[in-house]
N, C-alpha and C positions, 0 to 999 in steps of 0.2 A: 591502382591496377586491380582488374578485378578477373575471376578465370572460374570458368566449372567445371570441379570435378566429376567423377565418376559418379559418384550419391547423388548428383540434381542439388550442390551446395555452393554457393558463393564463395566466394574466399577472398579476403579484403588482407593483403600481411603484407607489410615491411621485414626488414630483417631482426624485428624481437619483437613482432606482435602477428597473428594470425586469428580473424574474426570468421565467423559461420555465417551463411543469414542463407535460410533455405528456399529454394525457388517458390514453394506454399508455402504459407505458414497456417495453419491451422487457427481459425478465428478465436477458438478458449484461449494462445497462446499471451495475446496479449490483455487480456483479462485481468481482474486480483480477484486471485482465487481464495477462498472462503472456505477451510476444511473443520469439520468435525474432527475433535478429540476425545481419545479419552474414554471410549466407550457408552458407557451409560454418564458420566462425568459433563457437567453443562459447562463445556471448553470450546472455542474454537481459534483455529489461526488464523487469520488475515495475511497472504503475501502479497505487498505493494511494489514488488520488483528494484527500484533504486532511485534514491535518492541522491542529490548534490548537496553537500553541508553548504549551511549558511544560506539555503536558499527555505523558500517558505510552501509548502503545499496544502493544497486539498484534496483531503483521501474522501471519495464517498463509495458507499458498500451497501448489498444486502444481506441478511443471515435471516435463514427462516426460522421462524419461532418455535422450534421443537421443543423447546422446553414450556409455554403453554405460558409466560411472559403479561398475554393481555396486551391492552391499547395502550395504560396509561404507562409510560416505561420512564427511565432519565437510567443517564449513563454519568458514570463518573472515574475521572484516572486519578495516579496517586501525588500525591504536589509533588512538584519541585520537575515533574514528568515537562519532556521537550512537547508533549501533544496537548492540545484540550479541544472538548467536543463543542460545536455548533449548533447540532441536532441530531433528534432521536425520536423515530416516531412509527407507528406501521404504516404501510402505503397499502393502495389498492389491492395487489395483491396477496396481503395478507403476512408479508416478511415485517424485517423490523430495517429500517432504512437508514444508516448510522453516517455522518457529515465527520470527519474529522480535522482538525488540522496538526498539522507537524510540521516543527521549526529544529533541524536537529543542527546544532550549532556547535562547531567547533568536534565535530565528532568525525569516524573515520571507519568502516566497519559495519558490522553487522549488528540491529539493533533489533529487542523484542524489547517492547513499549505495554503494559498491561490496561486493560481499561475493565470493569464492572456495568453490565446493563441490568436494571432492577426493576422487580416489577411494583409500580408505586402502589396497587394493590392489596399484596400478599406479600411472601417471604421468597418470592422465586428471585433467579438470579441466575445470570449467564455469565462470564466471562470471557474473556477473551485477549489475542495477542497479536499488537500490530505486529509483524515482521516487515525489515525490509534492511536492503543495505547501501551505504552512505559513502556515496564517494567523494574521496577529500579532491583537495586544491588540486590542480593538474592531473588529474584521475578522466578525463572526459567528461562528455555531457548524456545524463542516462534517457535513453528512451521512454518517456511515462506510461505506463498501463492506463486503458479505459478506468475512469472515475477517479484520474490521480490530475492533477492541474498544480504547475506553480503558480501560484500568488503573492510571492515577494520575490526577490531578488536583493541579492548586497549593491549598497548604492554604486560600487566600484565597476559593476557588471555591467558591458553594454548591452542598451535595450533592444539589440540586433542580434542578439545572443539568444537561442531560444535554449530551453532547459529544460 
């Protein structure tokens, strides 16, 4: 059942659950947004919106090189971390183009994931924080953000099942 209110909003509810989804949505909306931290501090966040445990994705992103980085870059996370990179490299114009993948397994919640981009140069260095949050077993299936794609699925999932 679906009804509009007054605000120009969807409203998708049963009797213990009530969803939004607004007549526009604003194109940034579904985006992963990219924020600077920190002040003068070479930080940023990465939000990838939601994840399904146990399924397997690809995060890709840009972050501009305000820190002064250079071509030659490599990124690295800390072991034992649910993500590892693919690529890292500047593109045409001029950002640092970062490929990730994340496999968050058995998890349930909210996760900030750290990685390290270096400049193989010099001593520069960015960091940074995937965010996103992870929903368990019967939790629904989350809408992915531009540049997010799943790439695995648990074998038990139908392949009719999009994620």
């Amino acid at each position: 059942m679906a009804d509009v209110a007054a605000h120009d909003h969807k409203h998708v509810h049963d009797e213990k659950h009530v969803v939004r989804f607004p007549e526009e949505q604003d194109d940034k909306c579904n985006k992963i947004s990219v924020l600077r931290t920190g002040g003068s501090n070479n930080k940023v966040e990465i939000h990838a919106g939601f994840f399904k445990s146990d399924h397997k994705y690809e995060v890709i992103f840009e972050i501009n090189d305000f820190v002064g980085l250079g071509k030659d870059v490599s990124i690295e996370a800390p072991s034992g971390a649910h993500m590892t990179s693919t690529n890292v490299q500047h593109n045409t114009s001029g950002n640092i183009e970062v490929t990730l993948e994340y496999f968050p397994q058995n998890i349930d919640g909210i996760i900030n994931e750290c990685f390290t981009i270096r400049s193989n140069n010099g001593n520069k260095e960015l960091h940074g924080i995937l965010r996103a949050e992870v929903l368990g077993h019967g939790q629904g299936t989350p809408m992915l953000k531009d540049g997010v794609r799943c790439i695995q699925r648990p074998h038990s999932a139908s392949s009719s099942t999009s994620s």
